[in-house]
N, C-alpha and C positions, 0 to 999 in steps of 0.2 A: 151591529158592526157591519160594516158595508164589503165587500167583496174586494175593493183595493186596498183599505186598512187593514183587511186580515193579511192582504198578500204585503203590507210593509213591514206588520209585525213580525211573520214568520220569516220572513229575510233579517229583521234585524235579529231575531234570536238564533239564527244560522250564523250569522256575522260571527256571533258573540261564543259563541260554543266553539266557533272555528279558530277564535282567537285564543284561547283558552287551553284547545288542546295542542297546540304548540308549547306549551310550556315553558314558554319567557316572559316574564314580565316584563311589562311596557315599565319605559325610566323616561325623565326627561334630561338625563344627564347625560351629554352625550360621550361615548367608548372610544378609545382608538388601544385596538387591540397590539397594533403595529402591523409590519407585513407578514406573510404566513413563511413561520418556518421553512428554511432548507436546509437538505442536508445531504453529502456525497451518500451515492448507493452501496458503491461498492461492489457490485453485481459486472464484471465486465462480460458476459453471458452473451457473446455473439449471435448475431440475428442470423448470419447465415449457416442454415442446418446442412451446408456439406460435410460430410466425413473430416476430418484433417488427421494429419498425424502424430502421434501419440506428441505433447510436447513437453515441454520442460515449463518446473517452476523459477521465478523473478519476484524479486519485492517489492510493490511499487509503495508510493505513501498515497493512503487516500484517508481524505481529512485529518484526526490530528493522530493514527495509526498508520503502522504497516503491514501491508497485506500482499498475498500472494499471487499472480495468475499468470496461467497458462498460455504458453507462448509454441507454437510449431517451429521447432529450429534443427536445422544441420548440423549438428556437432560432429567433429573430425570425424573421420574413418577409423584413427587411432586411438579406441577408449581409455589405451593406458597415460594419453598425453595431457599430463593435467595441468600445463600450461597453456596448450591451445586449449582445453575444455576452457579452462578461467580465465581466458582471449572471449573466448563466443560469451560467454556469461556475463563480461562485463560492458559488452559492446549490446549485449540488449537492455542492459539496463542504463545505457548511455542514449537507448536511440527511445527518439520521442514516442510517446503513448497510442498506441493504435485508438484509431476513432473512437471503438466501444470501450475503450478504455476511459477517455477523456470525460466521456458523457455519463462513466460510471463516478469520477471525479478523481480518478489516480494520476498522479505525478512523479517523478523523480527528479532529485537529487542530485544523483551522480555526474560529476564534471567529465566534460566529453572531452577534455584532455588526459584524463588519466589512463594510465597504463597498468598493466599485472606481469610477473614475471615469476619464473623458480625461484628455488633457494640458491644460495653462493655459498659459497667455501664456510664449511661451519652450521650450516641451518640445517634444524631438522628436514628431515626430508617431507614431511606435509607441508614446510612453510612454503608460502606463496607473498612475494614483495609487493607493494605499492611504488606508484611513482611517486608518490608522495606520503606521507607519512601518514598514520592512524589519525593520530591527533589532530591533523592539519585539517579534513574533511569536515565538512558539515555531520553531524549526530544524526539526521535522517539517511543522510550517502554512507555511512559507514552503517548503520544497522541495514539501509538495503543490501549491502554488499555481503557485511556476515551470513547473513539470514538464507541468502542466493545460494552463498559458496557451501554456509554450511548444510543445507538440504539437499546440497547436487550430490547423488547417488554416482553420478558419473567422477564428480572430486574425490570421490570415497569418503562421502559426507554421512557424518552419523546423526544429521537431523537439528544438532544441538551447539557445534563448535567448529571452529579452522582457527588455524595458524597467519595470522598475517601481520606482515612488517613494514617498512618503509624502506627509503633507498636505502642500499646495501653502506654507502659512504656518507651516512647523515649519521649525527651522535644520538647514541638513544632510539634507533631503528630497527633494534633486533627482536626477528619474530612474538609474538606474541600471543596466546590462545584467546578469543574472543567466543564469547556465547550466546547464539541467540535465543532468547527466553520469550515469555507472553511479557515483562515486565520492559524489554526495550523493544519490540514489539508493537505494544500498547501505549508505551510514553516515550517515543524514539527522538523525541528533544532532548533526552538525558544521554549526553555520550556515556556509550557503551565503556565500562572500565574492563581490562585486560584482566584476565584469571590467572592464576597462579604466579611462581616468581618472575621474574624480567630476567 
């Protein structure tokens, strides 16, 4: 065997061994796998490593859950004012998603008309009103807003529940305790139903 036959044979058994240990089988049928999966991260982990300070959590919706992140905000001077606390709180979840936000895939909900208020004549004293009614909101805008209010340590949030109502002169607008749970959370298309009695 001559010196260029051996050099073709040992290239094709190189070929061959190289195809092999790839470990797919050749088809002649051809695949369309479709295009490659996406999917929100979730991560809104800021690139820039300055210091910031301590901030407060917001619920945004990223992909088909709600999730939390931290935000640096100015809340009043007056920690006892838990109507301007639930003023700042709903104005960040009214104001569009910061860059690292966006590119994590969060959004919000909540209508940039809406307003928050005290209680009136009659409300427990944790209630906090809407401008619009519970029911009236879209199920991801009301689980953001539960979820905010109820984790704002500064609303005297225990983590899990708030009081909230609709306008004081709308029929069927009196406070109401809502919960936020992993279950509206997790599947925040299901309006959240109000706990205990009306």
């Amino acid at each position: 065997m001559t010196g260029t036959r051996m050099s073709l044979v040992a290239c094709a058994l190189a070929l061959a061994a190289t195809a092999a240990g790839c470990g797919i089988r050749a088809t002649d049928v051809p695949v369309d796998a479709g295009p490659a999966p996406t999917r929100a991260i979730c991560d809104a982990a800021s690139e820039d490593e300055t210091p910031e300070p301590e901030g407060i959590e917001v619920y945004l919706l990223c992909g088909s859950h709600v999730e939390s992140v931290e935000r640096p905000v100015a809340l009043p001077a007056q920690s006892d004012d838990r109507v301007a606390i639930a003023k700042a709180l709903l104005a960040e979840l009214q104001t569009d998603p910061e860059r690292d936000e966006q590119a994590a895939g969060f959004t919000s909900e909540v209508p940039a008309t809406l307003e928050v208020s005290g209680p009136t004549a009659g409300d427990p004293e944790p209630a906090l009103r809407l401008s619009e009614g519970p029911n009236e909101l879209t199920a991801v805008a009301l689980v953001q807003i539960i979820c905010t209010f109820a984790n704002s340590e500064h609303l005297g949030g225990n983590g899990q529940t708030v009081m909230l109502g609709g306008p004081s002169a709308a029929p069927g607008s009196q406070p109401r305790m809502y919960a936020c749970t992993t279950a509206v959370r997790t599947s925040p298309e299901a309006a959240p139903a109000p706990i205990g009695p009306p």
